[in-house]
Backbone as CSV, one residue per row, in Angstrom:
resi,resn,N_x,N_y,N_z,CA_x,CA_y,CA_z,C_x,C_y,C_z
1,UNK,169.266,123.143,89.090,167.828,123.130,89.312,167.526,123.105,90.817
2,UNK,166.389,123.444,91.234,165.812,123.911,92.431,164.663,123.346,92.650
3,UNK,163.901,122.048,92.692,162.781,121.914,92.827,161.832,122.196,93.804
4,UNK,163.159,121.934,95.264,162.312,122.499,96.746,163.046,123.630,97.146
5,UNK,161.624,124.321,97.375,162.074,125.647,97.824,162.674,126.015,99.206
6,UNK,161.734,124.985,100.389,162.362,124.494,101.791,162.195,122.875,102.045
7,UNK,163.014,122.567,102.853,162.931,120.996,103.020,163.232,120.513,104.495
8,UNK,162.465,120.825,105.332,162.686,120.876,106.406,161.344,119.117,107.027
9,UNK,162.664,118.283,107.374,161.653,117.029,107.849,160.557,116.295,106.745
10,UNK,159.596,116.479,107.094,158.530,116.139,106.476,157.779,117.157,105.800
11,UNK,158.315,118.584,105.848,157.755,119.642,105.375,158.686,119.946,103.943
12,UNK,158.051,120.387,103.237,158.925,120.314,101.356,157.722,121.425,100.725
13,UNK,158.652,122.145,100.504,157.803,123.637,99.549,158.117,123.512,98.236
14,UNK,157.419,123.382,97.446,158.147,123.044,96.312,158.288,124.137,95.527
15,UNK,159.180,124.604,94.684,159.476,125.960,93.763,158.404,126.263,93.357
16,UNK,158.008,125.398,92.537,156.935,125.836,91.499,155.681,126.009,91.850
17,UNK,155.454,125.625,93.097,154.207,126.243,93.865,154.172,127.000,94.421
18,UNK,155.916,127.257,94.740,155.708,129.225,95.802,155.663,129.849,94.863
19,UNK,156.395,129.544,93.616,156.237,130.876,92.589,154.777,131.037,91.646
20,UNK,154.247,129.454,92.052,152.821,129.766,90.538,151.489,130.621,91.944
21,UNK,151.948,130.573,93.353,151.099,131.307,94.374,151.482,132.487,94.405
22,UNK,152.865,133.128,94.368,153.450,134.149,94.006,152.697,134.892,92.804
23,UNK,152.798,134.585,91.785,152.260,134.650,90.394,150.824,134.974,90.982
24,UNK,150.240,134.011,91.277,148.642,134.420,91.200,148.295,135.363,91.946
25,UNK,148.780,135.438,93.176,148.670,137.111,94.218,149.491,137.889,93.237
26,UNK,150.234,138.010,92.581,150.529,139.461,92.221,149.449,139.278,90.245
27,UNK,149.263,138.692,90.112,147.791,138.649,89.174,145.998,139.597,89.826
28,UNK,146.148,139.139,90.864,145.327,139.047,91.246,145.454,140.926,91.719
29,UNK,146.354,140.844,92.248,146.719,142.583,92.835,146.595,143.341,91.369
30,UNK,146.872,142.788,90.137,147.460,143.202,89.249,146.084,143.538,88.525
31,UNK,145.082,142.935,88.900,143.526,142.812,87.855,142.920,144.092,88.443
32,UNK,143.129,144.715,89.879,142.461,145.638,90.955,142.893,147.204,89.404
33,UNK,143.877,146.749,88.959,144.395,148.259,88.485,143.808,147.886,87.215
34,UNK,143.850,146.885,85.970,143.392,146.743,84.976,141.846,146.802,84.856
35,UNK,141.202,146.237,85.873,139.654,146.704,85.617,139.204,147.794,86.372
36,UNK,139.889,148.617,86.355,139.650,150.313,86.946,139.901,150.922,85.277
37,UNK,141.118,150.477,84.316,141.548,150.857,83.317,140.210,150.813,82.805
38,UNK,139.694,149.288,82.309,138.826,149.067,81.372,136.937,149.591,81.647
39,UNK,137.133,150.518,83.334,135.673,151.090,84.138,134.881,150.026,84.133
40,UNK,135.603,148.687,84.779,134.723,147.722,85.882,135.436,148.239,87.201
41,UNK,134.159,147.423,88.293,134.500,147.532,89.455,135.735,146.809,90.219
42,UNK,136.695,147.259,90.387,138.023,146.228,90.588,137.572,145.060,91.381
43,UNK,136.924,145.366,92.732,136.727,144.512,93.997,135.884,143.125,93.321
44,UNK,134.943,143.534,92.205,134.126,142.309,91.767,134.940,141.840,90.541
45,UNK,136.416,142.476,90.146,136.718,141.308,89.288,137.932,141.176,89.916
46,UNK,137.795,141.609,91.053,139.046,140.544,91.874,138.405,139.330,92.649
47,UNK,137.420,139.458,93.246,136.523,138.094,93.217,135.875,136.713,92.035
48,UNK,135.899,137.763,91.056,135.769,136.939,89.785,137.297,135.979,89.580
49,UNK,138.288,136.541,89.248,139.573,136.196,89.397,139.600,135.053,90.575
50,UNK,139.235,135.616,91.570,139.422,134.409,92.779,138.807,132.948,92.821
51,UNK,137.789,133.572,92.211,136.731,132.369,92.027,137.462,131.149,91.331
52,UNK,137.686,132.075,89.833,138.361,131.386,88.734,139.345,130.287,89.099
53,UNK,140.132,130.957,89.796,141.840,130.495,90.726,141.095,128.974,91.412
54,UNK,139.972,129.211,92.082,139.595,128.289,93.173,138.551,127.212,92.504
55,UNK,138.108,127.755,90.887,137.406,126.727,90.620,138.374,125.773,89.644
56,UNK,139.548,126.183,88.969,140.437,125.710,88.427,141.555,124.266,89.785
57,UNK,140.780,124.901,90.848,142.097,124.075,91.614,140.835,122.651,92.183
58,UNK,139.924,123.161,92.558,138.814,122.135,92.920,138.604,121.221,92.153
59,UNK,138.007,121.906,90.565,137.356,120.995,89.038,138.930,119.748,89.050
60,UNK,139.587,120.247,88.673,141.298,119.911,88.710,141.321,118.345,89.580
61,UNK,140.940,118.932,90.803,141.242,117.704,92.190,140.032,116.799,91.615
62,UNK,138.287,117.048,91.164,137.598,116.356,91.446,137.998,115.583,90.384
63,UNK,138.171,115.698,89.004,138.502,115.169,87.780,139.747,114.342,87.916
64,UNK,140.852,114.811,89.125,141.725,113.616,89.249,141.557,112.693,90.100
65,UNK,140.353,112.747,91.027,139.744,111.629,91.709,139.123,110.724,91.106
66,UNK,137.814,111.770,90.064,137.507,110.457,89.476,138.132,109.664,88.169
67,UNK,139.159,110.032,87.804,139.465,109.199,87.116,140.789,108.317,87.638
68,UNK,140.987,108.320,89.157,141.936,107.571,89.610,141.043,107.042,90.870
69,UNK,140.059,107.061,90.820,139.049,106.983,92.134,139.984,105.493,92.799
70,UNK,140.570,104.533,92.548,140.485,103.395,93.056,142.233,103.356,93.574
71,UNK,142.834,104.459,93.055,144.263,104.421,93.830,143.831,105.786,95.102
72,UNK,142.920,106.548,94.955,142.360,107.650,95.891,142.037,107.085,96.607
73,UNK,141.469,106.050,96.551,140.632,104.945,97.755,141.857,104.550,98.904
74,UNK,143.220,104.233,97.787,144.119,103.502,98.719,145.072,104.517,98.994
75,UNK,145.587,105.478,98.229,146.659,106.996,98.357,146.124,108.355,98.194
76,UNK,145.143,108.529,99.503,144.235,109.754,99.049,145.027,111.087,98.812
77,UNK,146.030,110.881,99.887,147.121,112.115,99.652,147.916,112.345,98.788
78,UNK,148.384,111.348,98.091,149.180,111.296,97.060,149.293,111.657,96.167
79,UNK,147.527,111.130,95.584,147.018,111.026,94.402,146.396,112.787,94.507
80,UNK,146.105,113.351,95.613,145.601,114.670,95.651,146.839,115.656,95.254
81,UNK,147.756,115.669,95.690,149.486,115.970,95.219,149.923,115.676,93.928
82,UNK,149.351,115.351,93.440,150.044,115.047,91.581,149.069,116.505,90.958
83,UNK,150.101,116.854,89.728,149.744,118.510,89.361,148.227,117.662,88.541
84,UNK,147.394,118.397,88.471,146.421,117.992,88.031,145.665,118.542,86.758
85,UNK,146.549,120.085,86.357,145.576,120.906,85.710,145.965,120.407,83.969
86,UNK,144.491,120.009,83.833,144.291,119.325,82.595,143.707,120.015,81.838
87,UNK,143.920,120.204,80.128,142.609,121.030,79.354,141.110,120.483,79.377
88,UNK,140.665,119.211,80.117,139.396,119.163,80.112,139.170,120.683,81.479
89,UNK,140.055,120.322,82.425,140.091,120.717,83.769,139.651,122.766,83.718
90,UNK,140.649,123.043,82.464,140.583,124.109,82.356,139.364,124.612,81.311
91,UNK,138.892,123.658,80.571,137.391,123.951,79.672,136.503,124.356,80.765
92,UNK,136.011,123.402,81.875,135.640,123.301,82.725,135.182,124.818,83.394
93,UNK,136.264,124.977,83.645,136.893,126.144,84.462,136.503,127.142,84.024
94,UNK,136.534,127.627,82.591,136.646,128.370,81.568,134.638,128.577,82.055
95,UNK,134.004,127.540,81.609,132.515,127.657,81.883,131.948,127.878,83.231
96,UNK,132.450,127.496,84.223,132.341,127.894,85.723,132.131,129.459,85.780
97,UNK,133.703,129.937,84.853,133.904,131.332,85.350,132.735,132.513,84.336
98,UNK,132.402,131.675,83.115,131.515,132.199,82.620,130.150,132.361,82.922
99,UNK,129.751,131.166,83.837,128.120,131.475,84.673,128.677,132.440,85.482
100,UNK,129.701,132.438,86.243,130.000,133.200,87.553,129.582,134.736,87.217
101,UNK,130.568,134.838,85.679,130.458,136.367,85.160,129.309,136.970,84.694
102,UNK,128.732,135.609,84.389,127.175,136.387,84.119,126.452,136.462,85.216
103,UNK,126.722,135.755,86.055,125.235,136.004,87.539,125.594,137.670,88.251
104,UNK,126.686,137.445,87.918,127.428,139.291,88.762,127.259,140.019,87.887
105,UNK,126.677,139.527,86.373,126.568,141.189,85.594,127.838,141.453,84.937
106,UNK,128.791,141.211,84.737,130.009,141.608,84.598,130.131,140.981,83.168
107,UNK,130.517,142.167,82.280,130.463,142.188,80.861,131.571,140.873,80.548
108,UNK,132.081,139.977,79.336,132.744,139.141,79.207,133.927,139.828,78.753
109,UNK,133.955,140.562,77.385,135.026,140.866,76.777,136.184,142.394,78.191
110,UNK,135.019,143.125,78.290,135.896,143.846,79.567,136.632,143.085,80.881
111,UNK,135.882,141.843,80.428,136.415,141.248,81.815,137.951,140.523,81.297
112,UNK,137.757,140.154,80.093,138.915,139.019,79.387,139.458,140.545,79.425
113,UNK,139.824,141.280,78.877,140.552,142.527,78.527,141.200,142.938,79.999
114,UNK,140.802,142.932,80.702,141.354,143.169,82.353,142.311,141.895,82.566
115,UNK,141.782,140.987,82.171,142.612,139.234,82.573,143.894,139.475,81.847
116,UNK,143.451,140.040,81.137,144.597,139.432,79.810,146.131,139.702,80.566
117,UNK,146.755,140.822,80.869,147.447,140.909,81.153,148.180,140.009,82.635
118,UNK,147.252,140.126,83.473,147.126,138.995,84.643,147.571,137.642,84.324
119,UNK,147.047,137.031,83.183,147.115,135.613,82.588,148.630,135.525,82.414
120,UNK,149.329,136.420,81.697,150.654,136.535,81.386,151.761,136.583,82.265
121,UNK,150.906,137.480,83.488,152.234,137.582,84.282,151.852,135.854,85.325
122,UNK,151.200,135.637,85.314,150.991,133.878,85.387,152.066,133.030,85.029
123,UNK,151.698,132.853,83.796,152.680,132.122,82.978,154.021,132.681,82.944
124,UNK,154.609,133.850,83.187,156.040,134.335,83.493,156.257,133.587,84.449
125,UNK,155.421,133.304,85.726,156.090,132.983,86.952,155.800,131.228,87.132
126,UNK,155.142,131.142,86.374,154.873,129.304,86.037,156.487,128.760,84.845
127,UNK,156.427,129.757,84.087,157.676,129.287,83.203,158.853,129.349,84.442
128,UNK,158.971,130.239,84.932,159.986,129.991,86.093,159.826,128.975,87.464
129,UNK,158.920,128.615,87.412,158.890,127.131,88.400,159.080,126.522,87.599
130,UNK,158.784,126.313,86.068,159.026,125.258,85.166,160.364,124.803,85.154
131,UNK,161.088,126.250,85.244,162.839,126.051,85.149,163.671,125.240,86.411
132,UNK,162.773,126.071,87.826,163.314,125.759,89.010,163.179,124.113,89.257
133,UNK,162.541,123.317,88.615,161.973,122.254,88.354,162.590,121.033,87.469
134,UNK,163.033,122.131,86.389,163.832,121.260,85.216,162.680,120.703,84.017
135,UNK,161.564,121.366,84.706,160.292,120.132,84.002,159.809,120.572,82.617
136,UNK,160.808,121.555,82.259,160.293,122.326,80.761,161.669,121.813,79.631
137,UNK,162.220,120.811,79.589,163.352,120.283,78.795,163.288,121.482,77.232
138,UNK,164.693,121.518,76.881,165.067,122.019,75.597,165.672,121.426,74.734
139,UNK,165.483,121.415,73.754,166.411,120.750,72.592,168.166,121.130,72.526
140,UNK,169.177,119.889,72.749,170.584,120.326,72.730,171.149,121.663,71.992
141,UNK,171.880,122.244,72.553,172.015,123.658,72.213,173.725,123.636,72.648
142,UNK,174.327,124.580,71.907,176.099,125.075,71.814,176.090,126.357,72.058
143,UNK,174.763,127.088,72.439,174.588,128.649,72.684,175.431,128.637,74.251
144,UNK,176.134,129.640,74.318,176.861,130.216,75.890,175.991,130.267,77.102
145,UNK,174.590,130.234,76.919,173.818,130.624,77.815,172.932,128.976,78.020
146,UNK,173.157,128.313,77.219,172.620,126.952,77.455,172.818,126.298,78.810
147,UNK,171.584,125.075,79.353,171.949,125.081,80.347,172.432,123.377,80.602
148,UNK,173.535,123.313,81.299,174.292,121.677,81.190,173.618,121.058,82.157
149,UNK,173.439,119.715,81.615,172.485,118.836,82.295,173.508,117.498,83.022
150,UNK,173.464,117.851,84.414,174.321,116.857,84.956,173.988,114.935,84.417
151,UNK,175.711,114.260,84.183,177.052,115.087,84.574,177.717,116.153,83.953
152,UNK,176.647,117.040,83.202,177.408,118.146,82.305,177.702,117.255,81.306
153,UNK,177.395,116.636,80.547,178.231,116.343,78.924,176.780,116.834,77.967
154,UNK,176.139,117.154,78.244,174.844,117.736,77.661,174.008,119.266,78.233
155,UNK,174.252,119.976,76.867,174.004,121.379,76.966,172.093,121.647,76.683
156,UNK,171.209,122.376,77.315,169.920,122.602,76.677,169.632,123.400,76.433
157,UNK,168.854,124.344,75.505,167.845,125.594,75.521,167.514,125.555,76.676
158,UNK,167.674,126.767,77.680,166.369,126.815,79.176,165.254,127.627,78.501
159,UNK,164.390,127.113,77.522,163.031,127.214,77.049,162.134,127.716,78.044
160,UNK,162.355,127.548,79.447,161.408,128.059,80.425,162.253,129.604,80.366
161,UNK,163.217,129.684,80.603,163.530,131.280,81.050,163.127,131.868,79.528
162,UNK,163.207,131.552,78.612,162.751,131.714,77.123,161.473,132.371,77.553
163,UNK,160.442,131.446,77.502,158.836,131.537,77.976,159.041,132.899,78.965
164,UNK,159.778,132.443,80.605,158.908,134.093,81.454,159.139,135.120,80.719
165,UNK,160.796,135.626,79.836,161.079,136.743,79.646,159.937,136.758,78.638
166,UNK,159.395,136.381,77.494,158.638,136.293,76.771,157.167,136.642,77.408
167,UNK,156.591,136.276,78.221,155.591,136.390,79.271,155.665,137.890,79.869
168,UNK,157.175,137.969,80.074,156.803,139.456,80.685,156.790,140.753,79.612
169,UNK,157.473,140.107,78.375,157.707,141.646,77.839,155.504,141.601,77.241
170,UNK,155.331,140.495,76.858,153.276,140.624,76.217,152.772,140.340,77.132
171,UNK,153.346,140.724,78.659,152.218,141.448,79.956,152.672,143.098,79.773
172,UNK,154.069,143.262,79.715,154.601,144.972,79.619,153.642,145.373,78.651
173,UNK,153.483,144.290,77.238,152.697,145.076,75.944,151.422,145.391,75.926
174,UNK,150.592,144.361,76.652,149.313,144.324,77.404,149.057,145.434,78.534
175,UNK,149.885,145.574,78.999,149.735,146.765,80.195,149.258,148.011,79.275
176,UNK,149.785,148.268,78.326,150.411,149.576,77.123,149.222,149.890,76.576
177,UNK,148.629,148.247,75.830,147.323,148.977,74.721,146.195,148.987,75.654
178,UNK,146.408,148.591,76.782,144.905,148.338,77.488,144.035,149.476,77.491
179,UNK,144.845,150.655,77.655,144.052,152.035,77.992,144.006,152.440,76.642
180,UNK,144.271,151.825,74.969,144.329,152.231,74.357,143.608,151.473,73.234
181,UNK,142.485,150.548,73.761,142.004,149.699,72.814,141.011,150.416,72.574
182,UNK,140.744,149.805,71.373,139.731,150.818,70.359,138.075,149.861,70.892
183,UNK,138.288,148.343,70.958,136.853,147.398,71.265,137.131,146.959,72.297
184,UNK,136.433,146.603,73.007,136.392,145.867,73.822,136.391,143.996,73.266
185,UNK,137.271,143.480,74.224,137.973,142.118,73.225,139.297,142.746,72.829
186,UNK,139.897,143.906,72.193,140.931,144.115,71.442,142.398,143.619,72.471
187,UNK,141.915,143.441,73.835,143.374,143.385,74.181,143.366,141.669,74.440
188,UNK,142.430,140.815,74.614,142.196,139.592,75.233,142.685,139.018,74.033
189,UNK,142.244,139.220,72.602,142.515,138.901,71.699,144.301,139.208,71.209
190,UNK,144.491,140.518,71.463,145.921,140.666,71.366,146.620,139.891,72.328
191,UNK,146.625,139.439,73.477,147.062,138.290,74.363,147.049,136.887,73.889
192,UNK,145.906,136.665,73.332,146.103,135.228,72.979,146.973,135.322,71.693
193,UNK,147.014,136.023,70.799,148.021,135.959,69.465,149.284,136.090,69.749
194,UNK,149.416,136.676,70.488,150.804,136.397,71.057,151.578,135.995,71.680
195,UNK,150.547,135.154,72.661,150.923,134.031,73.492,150.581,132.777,72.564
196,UNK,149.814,132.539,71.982,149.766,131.666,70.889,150.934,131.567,69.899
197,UNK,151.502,132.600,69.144,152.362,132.613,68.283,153.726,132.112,69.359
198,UNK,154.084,132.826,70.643,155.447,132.409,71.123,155.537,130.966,71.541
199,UNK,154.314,130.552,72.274,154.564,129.217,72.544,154.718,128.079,71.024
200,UNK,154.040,128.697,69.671,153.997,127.987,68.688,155.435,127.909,68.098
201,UNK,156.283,128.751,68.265,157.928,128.783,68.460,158.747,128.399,69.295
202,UNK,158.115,128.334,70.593,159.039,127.812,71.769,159.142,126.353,71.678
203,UNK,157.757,126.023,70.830,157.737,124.952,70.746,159.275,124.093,69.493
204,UNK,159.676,124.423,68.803,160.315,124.125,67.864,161.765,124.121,69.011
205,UNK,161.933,124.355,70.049,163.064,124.446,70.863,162.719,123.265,72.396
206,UNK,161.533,122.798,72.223,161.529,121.830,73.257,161.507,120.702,72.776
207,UNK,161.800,119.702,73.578,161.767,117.815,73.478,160.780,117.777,72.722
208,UNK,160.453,117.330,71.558,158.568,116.945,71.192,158.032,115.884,71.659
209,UNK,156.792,115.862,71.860,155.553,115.222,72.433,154.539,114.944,71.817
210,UNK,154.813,114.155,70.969,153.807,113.632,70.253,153.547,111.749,70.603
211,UNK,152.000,112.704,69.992,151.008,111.179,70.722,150.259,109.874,69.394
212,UNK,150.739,109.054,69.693,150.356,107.791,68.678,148.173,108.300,68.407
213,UNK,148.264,109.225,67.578,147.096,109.002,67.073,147.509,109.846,66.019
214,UNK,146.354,110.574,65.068,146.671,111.439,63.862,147.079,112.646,63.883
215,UNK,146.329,113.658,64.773,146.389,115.173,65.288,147.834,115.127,66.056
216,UNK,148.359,113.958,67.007,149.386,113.876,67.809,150.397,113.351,66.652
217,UNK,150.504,113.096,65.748,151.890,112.358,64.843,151.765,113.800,64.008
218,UNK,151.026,114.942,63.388,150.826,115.847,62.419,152.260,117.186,63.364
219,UNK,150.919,117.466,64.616,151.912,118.436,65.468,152.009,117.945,66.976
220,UNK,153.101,119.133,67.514,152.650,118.825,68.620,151.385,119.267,69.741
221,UNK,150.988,118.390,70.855,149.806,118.884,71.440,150.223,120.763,71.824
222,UNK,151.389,120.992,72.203,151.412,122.625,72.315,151.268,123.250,71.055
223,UNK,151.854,122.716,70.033,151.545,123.373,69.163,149.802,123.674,68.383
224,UNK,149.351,122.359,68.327,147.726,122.899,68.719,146.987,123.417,68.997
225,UNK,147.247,123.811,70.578,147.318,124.391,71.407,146.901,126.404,71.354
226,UNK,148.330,126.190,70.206,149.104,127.559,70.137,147.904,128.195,69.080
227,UNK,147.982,127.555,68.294,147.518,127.559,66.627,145.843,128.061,67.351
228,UNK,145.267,126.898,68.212,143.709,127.707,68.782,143.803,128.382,69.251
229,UNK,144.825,129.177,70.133,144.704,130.172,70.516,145.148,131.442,69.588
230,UNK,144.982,131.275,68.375,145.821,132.479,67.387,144.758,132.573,66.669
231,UNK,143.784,130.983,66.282,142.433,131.277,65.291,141.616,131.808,66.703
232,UNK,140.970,131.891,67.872,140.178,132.086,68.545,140.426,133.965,68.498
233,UNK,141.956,134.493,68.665,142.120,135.681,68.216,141.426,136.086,67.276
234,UNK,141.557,135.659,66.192,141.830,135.967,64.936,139.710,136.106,65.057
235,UNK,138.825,135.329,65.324,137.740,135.119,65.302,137.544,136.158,66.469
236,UNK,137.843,136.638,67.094,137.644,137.655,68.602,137.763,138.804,67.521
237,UNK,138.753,139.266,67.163,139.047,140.685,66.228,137.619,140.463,64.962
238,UNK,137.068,139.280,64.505,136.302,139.835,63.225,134.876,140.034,64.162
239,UNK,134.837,139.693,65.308,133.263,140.250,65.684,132.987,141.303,65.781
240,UNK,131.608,141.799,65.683,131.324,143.121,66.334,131.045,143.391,67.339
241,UNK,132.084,144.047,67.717,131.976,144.515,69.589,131.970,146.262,69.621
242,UNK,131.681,146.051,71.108,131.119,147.128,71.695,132.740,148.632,71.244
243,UNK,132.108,149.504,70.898,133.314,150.606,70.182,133.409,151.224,72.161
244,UNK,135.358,151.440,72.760,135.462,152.312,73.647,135.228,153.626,73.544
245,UNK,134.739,153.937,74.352,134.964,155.698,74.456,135.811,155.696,75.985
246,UNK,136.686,156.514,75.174,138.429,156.794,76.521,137.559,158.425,76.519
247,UNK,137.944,158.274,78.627,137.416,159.393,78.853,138.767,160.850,78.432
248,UNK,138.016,161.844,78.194,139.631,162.951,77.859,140.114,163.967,79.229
C-alpha cells in the first residue's frame, strides 16, 4: 500500500487525493466531449460540473464544522483534513447543483446523461486511491491475485482494483450508448443500474458494516445504497421523457 504520494518534511500528498484530483480534471475534460454528444453547450456544463466539484467540497467542510464545531474551535486544521464527504453532504450537493442547473437553463436529464459517464470515471480513480490507501478492505481470499496483508499470514480480495476495472469498463459502456440513447435520462439511468448492481456485489466481497439499528442489522449501508440507486433507475426509465432525434 501507498498512502503518500510525496513526503517531503512537513509536506505529505496523499494518494488518494492526487488521484480523486486526477479523476476529477480528467471528468471534467471528459464532460467538454459528452455534452457536445448530447447538443448542450460544453463550456456551461463544464462550469456546471465545476460548481458541483466545489459545492460538494465546501457543503462537506461546513457540515463537518458544524457538527464538530467545538474540536474546530481547538484543531481547526485538523478537523478541516478529515475526509468529510457524507450522504447528507452529497443530498445537499445534489440540490445546490440542481438550482445551479436551473438558473443557467440547462435541461436536467441532458445534463445527468453528459455526467453519467464522468461520474464513473470518478469512482475508477477514487477506487484506486481506495487501494493506494488500503481503506477499501476485502473479505479473506486463496485467489493468486489476492492481496497479503502484512506480516503476510492473511490474503484479501483487492475489492478496490475490483471497483476501478469495473468503473472503467460502465464509463467505456456509457461512452457507447450516449450517442445512441433513444430519451433523454436513458444513459444517467443506465449508469446508476449498473453502478448500483456492481457495488451491490462488491459488496458481498468486503468487511461488512453494519450498524446497531434495523435498516443497518437487515443490509449493509452500501448495499442500500446500491439497491436506491437501481430503484431510482428503474423509476428514471418508466417516466416520460423527452424522445432524441440523432442528427443523420
Amino acid at each position: 500500500m501507498h498512502p503518500s504520494l510525496l513526503h517531503l518534511g512537513f509536506l505529505t500528498i496523499p494518494t488518494f487525493g492526487a488521484l480523486a484530483a486526477i479523476g476529477l480534471m480528467l471528468a471534467l475534460a471528459l464532460s467538454l466531449r459528452t455534452a457536445a454528444v448530447v447538443g448542450l453547450n460544453p463550456d456551461l456544463v463544464w462550469n456546471a460540473g465545476l460548481f458541483a466539484v466545489i459545492a460538494a467540497f465546501v457543503l462537506s467542510r461546513l457540515l463537518l464544522v458544524a457538527t464538530n464545531f467545538h474540536s474546530f474551535l481547538t484543531y481547526p486544521i485538523l478537523v478541516l483534513m478529515v475526509p468529510s464527504l457524507t450522504p447528507l453532504g452529497l443530498l445537499l450537493t445534489a440540490v445546490a447543483t440542481a438550482i445551479y442547473l436551473r438558473l443557467r437553463a440547462l435541461p436536467l436529464l441532458p445534463v445527468l446523461d453528459a455526467w453519467a459517464p464522468c461520474a464513473t470515471l470518478v469512482w475508477a480513480f477514487l477506487a484506486l486511491g481506495h487501494f493506494a490507501e488500503g481503506s477499501d478492505p476485502g473479505l479473506p481470499s486463496n485467489l493468486p491475485w489476492a492481496v497479503p496483508i502484512p506480516p503476510g499470514t492473511l490474503r484479501l480480495h483487492p475489492v478496490a482494483i475490483y471497483a476501478a476495472v469495473i468503473a472503467a469498463l460502465i464509463t467505456a459502456v456509457l461512452l457507447d450508448r450516449l450517442s445512441h440513447r433513444r430519451h433523454a435520462g436513458d444513459t444517467a439511468a443506465l449508469g446508476l443500474a449498473l453502478s448500483g448492481l456492481a457495488q451491490f456485489l462488491l459488496s458481498f466481497l468486503r468487511e461488512p458494516a453494519f450498524y446497531e439499528n434495523t435498516l443497518g442489522r437487515v443490509l449493509d449501508p452500501i448495499q442500500w445504497v446500491a439497491l436506491g440507486m437501481i430503484v431510482l433507475a428503474g423509476l428514471l426509465w418508466q417516466q416520460p421523457r423527452r424522445l432524441v432525434v440523432h442528427a443523420v
